[in-house]
N, C-alpha and C positions, 0 to 999 in steps of 0.2 A: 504494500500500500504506500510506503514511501516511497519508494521509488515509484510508482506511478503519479503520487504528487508534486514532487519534486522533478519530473517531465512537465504532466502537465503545467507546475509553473515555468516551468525554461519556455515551452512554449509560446505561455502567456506574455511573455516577458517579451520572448521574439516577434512575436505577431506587433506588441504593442512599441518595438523600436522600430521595427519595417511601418508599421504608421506614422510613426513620429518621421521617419526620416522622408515617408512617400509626402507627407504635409508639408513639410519643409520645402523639398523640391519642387511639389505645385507652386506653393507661394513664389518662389523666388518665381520661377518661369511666368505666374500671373503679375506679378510684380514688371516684370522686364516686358510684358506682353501690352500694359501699362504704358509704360515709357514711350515705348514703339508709334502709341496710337499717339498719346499726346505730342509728340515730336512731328509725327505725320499732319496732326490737326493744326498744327502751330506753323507747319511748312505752307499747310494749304491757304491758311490765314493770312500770312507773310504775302502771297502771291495774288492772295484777294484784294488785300488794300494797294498791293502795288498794281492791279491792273483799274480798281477805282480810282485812284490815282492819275495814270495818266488818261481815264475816261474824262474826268472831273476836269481835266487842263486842256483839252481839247475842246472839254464844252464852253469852257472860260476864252479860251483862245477865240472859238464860233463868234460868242459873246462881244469879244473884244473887236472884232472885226465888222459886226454889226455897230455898234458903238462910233468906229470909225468914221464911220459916214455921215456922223453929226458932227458939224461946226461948236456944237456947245453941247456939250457931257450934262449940260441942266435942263434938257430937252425935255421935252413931257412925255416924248415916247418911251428915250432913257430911260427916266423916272421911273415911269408906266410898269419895266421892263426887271427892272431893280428892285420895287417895291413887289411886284408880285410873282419874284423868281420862288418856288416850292423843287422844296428837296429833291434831286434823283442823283443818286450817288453818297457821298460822303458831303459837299458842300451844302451847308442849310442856309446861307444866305448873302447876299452880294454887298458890297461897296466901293467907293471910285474916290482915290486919292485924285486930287486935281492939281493942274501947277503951283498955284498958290497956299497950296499945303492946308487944302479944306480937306476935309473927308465926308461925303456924301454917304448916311448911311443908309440901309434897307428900306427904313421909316420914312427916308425921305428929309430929315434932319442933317444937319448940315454943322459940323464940328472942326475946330482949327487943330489941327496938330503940327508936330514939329516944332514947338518952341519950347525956349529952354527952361529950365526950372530952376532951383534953387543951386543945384550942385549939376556936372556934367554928368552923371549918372540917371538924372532925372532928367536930359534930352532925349526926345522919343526921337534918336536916328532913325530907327527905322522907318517912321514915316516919312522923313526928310526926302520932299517927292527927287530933286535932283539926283539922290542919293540911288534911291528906289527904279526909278528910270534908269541908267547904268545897268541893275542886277539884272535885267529880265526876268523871263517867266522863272520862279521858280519856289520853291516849299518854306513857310517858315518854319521854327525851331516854335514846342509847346510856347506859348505866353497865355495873359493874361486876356480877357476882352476889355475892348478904353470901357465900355459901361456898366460893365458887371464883375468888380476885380476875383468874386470865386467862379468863375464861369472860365475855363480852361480850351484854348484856342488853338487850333492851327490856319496859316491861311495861304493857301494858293494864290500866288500872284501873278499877274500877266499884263503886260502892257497893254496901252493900245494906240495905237500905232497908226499916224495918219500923214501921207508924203514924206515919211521915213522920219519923221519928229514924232517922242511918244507926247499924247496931249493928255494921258492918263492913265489912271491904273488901277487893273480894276483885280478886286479884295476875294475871293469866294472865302467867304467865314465856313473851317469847319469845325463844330461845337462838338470836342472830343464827349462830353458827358452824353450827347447824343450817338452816340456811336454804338450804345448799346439798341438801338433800334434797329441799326444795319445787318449787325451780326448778334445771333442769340449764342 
């Protein structure tokens, strides 16, 4: 009878390290099977925003080319065209730096930027149209929005461009907290 207890526990013992070590195993391989997917989902993500991307600057570029063809960027078609631009893509809404370092925004309101402020860190270069004119089309770095300082921005910028002088530049505002809308 011992000896038949002391098998059947070796047994026991063995069946329950062959579990122990088949569990082990799953997990890791679930674990790395994990990784695989999220790496792959994050690839695809990567490739997503980069082709909304360059959709989004093409449509701005469209935009800025219709634009062109007005003598004054304060046009009521402009306007028209600005005030009721709705989201496709990642940009949710437009604005048009002008030479004078106005910035016309979506609402149709009308803000000076570019001047200096207390210290050289508080001049908004960026707006600085001369400045802006020079970069061309091209992405900003996260900021702030000028009317909302927890509202978190990126913005596609594009000239626009008329007899090879830019006469403006125009803003697509994309409101990173809204991005959750795009991708679930």
């Amino acid at each position: 009878q011992r000896k038949n207890l002391l098998f059947t526990l070796g047994i026991i013992v063995l069946i329950a390290a062959a579990t122990l070590v088949a569990v082990f195993r799953i997990n890791i391989a679930e674990e790395q099977n994990c990784y695989t997917t999220l790496f792959q989902t994050g690839d695809q993500l990567n490739q997503d925003i980069a082709r909304l991307i360059n959709y989004d600057k093409e449509q701005l570029e469209s935009l800025a080319g219709i634009f062109a063809g007005y003598d004054n960027l304060n046009d009521e078609i402009v306007m028209n065209i600005v005030s009721n631009y709705r989201q496709c893509g990642m940009v949710s809404g437009l604005e048009i730096l002008l030479p004078d370092n106005t910035l016309i925004l979506q609402d149709g309101t009308d803000i000076i930027v570019g001047f200096p402020g207390e210290t050289e860190e508080d001049f908004q270069a960026s707006m600085d149209f001369a400045k802006e004119a020079k970069k061309g089309a091209y992405l900003t770095e996260v900021s702030t929005d000028l009317l909302d300082s927890d509202k978190r921005v990126l913005l596609s910028v594009v000239p626009i461009v008329k007899d090879g002088e830019v006469t403006g530049i125009l803003r697509g505002v994309i409101d990173l907290d809204e991005l959750q809308s795009v991708w679930n």
